[in-house]
DSSP file (Angstrom, degrees, kcal/mol; ACC not computed):
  #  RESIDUE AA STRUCTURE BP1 BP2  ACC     N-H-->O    O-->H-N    N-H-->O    O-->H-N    TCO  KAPPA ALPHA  PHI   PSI    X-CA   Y-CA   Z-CA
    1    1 A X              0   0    0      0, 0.0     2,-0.3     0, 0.0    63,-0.1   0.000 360.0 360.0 360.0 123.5   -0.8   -1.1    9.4
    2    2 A X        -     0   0    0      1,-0.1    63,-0.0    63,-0.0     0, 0.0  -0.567 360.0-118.5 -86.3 133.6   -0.1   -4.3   10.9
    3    3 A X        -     0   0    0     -2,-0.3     2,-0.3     1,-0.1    -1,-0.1   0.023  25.0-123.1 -55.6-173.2    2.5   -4.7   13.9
    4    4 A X        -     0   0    0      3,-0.0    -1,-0.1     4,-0.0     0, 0.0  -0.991  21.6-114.5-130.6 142.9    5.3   -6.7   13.5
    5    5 A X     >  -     0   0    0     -2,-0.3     4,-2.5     1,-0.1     5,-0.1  -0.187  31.9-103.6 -73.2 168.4    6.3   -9.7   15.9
    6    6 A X  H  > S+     0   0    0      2,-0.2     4,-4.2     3,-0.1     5,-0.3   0.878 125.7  47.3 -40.4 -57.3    9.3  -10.0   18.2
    7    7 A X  H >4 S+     0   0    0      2,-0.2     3,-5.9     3,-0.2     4,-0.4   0.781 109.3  56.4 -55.6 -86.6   11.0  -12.3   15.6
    8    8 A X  H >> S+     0   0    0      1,-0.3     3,-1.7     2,-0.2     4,-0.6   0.484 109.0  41.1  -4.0 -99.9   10.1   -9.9   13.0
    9    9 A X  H 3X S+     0   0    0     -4,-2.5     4,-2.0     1,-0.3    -1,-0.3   0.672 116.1  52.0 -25.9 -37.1   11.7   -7.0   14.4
   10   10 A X  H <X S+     0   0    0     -3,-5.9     4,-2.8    -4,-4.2    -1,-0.3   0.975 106.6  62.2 -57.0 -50.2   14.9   -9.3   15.4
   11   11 A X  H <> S+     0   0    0     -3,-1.7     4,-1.4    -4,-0.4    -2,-0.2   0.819 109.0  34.1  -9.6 -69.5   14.8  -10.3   12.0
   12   12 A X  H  X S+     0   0    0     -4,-0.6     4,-4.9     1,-0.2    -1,-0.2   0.825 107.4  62.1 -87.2 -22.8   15.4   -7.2   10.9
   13   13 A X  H  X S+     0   0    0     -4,-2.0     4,-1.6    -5,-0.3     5,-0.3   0.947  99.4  61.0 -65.1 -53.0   17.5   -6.0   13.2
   14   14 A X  H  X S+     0   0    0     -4,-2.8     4,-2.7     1,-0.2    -1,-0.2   0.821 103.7  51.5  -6.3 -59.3   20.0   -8.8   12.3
   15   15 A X  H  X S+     0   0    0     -4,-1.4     4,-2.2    -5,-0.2     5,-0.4   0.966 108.4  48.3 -71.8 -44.4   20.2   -7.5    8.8
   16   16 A X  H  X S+     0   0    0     -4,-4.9     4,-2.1     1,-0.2     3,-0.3   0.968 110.5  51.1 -69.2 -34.4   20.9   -4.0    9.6
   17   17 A X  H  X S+     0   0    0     -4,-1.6     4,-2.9     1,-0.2    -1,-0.2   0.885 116.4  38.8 -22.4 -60.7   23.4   -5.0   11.9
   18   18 A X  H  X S+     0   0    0     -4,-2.7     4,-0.9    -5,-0.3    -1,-0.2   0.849 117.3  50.9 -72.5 -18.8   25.1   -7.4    9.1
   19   19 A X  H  X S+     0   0    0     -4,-2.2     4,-1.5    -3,-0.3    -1,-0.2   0.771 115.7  46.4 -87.7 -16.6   24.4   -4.6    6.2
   20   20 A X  H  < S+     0   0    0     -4,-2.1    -2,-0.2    -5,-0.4    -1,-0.2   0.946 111.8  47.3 -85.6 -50.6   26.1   -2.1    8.8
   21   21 A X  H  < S+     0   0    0     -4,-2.9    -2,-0.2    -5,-0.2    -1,-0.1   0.687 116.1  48.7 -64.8 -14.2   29.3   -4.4    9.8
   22   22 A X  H  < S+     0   0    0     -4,-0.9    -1,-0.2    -5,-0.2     2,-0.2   0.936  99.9  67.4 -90.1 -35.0   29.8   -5.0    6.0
   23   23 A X  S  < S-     0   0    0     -4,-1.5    -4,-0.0     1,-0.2    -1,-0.0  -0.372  89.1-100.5 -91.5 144.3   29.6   -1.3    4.5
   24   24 A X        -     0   0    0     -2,-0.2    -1,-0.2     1,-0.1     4,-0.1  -0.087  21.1-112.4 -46.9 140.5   32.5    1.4    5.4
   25   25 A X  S    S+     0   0    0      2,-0.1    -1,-0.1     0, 0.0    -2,-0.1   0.952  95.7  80.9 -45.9 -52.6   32.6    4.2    7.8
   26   26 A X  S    S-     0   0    0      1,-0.1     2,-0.4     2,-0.0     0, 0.0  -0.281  84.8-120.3 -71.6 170.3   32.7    6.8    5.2
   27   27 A X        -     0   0    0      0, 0.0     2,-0.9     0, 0.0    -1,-0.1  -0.932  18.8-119.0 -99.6 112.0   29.3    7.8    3.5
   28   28 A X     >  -     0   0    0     -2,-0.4     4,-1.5     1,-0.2     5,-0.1  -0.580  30.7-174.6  -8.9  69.3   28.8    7.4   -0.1
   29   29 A X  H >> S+     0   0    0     -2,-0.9     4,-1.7     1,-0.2     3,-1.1   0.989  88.5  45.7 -56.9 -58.4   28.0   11.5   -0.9
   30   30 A X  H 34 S+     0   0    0      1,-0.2     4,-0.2     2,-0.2    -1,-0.2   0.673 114.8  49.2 -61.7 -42.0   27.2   10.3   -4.9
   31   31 A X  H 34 S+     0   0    0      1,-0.1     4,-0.4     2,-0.1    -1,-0.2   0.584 118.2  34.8 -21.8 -52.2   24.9    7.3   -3.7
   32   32 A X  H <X S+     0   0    0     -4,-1.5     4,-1.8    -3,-1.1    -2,-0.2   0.727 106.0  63.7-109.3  -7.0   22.9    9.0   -1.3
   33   33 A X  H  X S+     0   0    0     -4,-1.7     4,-1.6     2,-0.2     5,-0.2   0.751 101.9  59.7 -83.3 -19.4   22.4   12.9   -3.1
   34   34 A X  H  4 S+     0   0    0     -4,-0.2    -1,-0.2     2,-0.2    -2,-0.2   0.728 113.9  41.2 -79.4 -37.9   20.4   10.8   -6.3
   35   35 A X  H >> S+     0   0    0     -4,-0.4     4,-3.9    -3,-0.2     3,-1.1   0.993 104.1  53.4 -76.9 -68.0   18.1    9.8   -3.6
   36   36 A X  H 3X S+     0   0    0     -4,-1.8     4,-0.9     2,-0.2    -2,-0.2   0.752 114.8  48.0   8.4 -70.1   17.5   12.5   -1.4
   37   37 A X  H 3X S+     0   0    0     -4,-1.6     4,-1.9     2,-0.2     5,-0.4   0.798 112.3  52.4 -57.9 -34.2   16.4   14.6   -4.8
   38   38 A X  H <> S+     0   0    0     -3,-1.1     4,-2.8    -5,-0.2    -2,-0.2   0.943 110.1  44.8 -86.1 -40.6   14.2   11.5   -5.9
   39   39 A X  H  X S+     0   0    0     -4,-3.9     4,-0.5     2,-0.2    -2,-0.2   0.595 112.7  52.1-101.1  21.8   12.3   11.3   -2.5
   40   40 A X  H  X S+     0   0    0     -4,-0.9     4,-3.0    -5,-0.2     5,-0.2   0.779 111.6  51.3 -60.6 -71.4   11.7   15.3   -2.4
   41   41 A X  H  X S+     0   0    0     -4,-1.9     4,-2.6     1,-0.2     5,-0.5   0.931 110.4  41.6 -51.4 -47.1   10.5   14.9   -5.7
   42   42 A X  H >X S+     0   0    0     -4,-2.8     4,-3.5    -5,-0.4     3,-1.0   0.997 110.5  57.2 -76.5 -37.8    7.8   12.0   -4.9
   43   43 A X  H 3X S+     0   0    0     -4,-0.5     4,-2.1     1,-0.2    -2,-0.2   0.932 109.3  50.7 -61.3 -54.1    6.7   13.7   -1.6
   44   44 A X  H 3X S+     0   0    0     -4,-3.0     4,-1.5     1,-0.2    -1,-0.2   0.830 109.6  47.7  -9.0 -62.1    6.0   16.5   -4.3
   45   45 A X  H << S+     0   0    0     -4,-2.6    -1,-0.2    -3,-1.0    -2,-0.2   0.775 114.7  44.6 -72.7 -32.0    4.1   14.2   -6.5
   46   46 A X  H >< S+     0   0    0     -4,-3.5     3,-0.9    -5,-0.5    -1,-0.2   0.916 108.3  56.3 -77.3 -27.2    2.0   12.8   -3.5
   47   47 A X  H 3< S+     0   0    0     -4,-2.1    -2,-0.2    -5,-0.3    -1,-0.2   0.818 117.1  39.8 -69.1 -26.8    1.4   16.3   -2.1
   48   48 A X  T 3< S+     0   0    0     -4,-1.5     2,-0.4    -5,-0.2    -1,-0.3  -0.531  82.7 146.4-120.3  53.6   -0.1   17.0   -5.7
   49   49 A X    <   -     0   0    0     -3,-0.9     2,-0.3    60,-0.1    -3,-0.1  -0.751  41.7-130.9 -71.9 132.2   -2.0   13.9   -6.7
   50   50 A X     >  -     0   0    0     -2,-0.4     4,-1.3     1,-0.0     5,-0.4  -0.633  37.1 -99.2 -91.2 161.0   -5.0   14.0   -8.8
   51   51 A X  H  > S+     0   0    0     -2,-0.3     4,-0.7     2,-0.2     5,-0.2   0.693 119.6  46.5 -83.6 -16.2   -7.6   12.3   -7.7
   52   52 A X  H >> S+     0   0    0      1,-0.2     3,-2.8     2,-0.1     4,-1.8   0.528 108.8  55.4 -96.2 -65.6   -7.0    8.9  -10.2
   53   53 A X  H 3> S+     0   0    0      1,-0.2     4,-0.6     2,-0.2    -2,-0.2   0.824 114.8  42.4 -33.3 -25.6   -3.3    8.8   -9.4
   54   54 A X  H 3X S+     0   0    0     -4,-1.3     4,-1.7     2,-0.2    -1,-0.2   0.750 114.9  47.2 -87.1 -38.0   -5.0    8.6   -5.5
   55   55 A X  H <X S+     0   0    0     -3,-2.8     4,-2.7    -4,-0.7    -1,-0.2   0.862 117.3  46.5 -87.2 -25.0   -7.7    6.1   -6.6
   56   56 A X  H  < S+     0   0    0     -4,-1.8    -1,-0.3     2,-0.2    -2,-0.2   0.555 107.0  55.3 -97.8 -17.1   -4.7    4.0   -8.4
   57   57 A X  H  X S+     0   0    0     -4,-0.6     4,-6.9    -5,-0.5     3,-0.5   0.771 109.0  47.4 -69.0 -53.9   -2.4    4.2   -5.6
   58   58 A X  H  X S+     0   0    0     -4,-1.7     4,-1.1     2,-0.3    -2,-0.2   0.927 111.7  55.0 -62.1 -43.9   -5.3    2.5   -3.2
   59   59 A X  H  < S+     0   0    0     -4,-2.7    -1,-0.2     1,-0.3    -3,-0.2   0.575 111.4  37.6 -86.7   4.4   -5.6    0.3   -5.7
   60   60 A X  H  4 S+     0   0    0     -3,-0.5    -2,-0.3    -4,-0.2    -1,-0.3   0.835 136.5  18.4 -85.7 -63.5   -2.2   -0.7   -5.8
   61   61 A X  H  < S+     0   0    0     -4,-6.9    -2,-0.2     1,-0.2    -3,-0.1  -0.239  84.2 113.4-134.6  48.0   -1.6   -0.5   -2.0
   62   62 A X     <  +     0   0    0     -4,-1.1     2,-0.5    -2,-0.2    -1,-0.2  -0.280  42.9 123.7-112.4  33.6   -4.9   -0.5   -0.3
   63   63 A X        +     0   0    0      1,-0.1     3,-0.1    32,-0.0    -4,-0.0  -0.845  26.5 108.9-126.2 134.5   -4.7   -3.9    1.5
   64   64 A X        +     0   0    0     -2,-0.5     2,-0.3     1,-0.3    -1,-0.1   0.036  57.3  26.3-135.0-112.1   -5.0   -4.1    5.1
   65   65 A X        -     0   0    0      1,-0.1    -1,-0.3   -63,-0.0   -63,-0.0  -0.487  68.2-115.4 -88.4 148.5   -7.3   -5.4    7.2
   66   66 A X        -     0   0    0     -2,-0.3     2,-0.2    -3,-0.1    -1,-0.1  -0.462  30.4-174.5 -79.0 148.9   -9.8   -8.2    6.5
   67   67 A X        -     0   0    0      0, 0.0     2,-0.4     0, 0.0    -1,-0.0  -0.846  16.8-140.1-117.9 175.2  -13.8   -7.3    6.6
   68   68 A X        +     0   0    0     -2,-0.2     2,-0.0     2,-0.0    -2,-0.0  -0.936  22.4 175.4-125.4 104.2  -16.2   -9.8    6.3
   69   69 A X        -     0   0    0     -2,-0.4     2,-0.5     0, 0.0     0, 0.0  -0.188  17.1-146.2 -82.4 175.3  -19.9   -9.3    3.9
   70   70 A X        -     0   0    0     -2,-0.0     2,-0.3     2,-0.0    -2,-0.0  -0.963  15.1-178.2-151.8 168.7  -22.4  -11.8    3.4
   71   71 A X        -     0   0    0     -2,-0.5     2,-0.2     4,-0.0     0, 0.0  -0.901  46.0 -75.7-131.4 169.1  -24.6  -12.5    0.4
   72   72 A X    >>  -     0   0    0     -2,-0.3     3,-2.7     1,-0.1     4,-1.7  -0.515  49.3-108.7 -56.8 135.8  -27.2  -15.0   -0.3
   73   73 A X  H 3> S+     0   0    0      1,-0.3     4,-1.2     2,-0.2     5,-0.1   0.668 125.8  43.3 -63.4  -4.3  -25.7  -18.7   -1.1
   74   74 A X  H 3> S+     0   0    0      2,-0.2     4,-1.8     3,-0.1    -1,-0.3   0.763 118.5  46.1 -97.0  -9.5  -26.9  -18.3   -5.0
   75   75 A X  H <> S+     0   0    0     -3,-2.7     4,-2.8     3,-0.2     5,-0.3   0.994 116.0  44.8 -86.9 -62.4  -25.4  -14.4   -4.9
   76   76 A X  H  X S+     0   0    0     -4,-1.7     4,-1.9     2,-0.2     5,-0.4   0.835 112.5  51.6 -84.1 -44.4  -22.2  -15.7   -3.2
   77   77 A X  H  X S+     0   0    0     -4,-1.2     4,-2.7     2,-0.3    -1,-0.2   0.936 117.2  43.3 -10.9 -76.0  -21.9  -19.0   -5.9
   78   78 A X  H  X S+     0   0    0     -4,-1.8     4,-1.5     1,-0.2     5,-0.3   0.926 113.2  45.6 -59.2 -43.0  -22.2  -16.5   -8.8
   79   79 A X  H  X S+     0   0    0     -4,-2.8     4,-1.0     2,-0.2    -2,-0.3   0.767 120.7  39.9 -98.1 -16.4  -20.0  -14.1   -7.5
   80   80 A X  H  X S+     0   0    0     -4,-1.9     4,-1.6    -5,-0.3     5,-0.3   0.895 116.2  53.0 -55.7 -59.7  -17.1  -17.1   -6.4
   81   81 A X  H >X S+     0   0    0     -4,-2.7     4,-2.0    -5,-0.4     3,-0.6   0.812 111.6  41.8 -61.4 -60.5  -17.8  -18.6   -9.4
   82   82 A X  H 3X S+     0   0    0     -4,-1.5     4,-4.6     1,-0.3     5,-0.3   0.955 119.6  45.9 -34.3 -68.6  -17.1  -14.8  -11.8
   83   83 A X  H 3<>S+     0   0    0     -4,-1.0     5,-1.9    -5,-0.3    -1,-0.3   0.899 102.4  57.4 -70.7 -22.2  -14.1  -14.0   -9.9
   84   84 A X  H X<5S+     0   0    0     -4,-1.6     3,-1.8    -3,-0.6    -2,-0.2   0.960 118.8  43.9 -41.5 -68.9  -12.5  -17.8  -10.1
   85   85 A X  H 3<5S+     0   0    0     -4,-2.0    -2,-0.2    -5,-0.3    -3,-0.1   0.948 106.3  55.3 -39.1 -51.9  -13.0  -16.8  -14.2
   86   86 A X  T 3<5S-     0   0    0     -4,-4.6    -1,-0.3    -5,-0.2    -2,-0.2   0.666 108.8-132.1 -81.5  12.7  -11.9  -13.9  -14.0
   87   87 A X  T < 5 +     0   0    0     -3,-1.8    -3,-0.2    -5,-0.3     2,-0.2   0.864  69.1 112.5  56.7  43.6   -8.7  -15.2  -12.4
   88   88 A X      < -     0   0    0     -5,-1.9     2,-0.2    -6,-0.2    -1,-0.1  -0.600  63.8-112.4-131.5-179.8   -8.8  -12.4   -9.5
   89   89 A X     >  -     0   0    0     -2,-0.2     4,-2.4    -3,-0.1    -9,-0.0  -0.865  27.1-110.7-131.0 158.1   -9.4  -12.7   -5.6
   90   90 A X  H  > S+     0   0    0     -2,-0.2     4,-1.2     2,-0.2    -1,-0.1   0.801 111.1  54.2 -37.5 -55.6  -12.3  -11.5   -3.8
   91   91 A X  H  > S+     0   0    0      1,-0.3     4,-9.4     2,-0.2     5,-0.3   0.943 105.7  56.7 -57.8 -66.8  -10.6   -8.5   -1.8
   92   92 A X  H  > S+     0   0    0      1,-0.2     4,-1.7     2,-0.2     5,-0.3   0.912 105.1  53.2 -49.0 -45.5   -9.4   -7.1   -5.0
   93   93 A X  H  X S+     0   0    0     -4,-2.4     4,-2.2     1,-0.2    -2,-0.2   0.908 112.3  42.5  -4.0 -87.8  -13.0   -7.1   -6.2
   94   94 A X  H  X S+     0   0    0     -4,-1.2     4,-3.7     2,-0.2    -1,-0.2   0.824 111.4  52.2 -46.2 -49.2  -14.2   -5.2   -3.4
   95   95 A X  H  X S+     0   0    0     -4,-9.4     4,-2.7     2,-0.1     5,-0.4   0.991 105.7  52.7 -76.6 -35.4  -11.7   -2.9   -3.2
   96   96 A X  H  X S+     0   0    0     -4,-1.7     4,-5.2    -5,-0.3     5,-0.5   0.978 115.1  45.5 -18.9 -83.8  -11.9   -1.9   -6.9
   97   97 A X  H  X>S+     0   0    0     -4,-2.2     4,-2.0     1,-0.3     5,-1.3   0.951 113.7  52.5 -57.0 -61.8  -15.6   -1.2   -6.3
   98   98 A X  I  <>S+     0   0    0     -4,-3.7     5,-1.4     1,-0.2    -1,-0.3   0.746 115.0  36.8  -5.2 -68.9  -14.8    0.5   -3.1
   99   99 A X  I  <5S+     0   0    0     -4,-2.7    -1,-0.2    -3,-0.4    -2,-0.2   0.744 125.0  36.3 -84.2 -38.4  -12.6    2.7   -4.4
  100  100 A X  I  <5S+     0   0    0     -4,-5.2    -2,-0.2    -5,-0.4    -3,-0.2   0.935 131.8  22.8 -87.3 -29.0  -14.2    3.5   -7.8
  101  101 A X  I  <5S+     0   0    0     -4,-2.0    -3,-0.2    -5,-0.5    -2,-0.1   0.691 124.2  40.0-147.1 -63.1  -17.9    3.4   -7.0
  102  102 A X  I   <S+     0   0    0     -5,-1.3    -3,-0.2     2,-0.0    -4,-0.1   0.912  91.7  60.9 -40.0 -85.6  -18.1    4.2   -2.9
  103  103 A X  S   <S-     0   0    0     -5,-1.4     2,-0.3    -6,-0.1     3,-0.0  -0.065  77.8-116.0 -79.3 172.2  -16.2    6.3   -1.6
  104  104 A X     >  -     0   0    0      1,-0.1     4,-1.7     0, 0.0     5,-0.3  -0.651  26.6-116.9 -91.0 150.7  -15.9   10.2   -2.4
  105  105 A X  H  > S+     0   0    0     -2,-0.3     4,-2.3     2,-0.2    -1,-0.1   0.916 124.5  52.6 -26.2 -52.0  -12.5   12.3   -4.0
  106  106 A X  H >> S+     0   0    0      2,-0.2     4,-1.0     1,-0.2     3,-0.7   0.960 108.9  45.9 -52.8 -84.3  -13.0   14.0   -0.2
  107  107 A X  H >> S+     0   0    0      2,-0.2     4,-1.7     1,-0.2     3,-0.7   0.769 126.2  25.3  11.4-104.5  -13.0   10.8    1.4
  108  108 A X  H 3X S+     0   0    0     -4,-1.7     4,-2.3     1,-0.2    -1,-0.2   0.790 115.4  65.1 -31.5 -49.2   -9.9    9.2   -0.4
  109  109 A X  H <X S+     0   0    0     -4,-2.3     4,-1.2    -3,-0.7    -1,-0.2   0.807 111.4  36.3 -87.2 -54.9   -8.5   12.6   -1.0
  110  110 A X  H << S+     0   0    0     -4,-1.0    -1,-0.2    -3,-0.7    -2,-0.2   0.513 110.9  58.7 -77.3  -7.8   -8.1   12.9    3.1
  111  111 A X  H  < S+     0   0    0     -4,-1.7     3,-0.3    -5,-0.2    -2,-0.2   0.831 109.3  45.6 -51.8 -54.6   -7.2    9.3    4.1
  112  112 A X  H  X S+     0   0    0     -4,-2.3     4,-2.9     1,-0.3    -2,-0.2   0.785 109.8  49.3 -91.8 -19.4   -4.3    9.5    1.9
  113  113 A X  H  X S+     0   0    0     -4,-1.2     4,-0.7     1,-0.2    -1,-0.3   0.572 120.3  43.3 -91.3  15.6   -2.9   13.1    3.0
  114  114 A X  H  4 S+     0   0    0     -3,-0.3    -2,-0.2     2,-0.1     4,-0.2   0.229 110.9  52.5 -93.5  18.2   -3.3   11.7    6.7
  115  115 A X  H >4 S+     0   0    0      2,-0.1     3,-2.7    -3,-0.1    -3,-0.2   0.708 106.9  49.9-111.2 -70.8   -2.0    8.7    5.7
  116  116 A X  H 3< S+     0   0    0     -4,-2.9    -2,-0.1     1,-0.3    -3,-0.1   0.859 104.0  66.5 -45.8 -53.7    1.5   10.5    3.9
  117  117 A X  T 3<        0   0    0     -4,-0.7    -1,-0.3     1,-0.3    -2,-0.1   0.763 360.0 360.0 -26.8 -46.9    2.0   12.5    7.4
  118  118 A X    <         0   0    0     -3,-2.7    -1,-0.3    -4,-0.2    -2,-0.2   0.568 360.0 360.0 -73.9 360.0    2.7    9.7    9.3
């Protein structure tokens, strides 16, 4: 998880400020009980993931930090050249193969309930 700079964080502090000065004192009861129910219910649905929803999750929302491989200059040609066709980026490659081919169910399986705790 990447910080966020000084602006950032003014940034945002800005907006809640203006999204706070705009909305009423009173609380919205009808607004906020629709939610509440809906994110019980997905914490449900992560706590009981099967192991594709897990692997389809990563592969949605598995991007972080850059690594760096290397290949030989005809391995790395062909494989620019394939993914340029296939109209995809590197990282997604990798992590696809990562995810399907690497790592283990265990593996994944405990990344992602230390990952929902936080």
């Amino acid at each position: 998880m990447a910080r966020k700079t000084a602006k950032q964080m003014r940034e945002e502090e800005e907006q809640l400020l203006a999204s706070i000065s705009k909305s009423e004192n009173t609380p919205n009861i009808e607004e906020s009980e629709p939610a509440l129910f809906s994110n019980i219910e997905n914490a449900k649905k992560m706590k009981n993931a099967s192991y594709d929803e897990i692997k389809q999750y990563y592969q949605k929302n598995g991007i972080g930090k850059q690594g760096t491989f290397y290949l030989s200059a005809p391995l790395m040609k062909l494989f620019r050249t394939k993914v340029t066709a296939d109209e995809t980026k590197i990282a997604e490659v990798i992590r696809e193969l990562l995810i399907e081919h690497y790592f283990t169910e265990e593996e994944l399986r405990a990344v992602f309930e230390a990952e929902e705790k936080i």
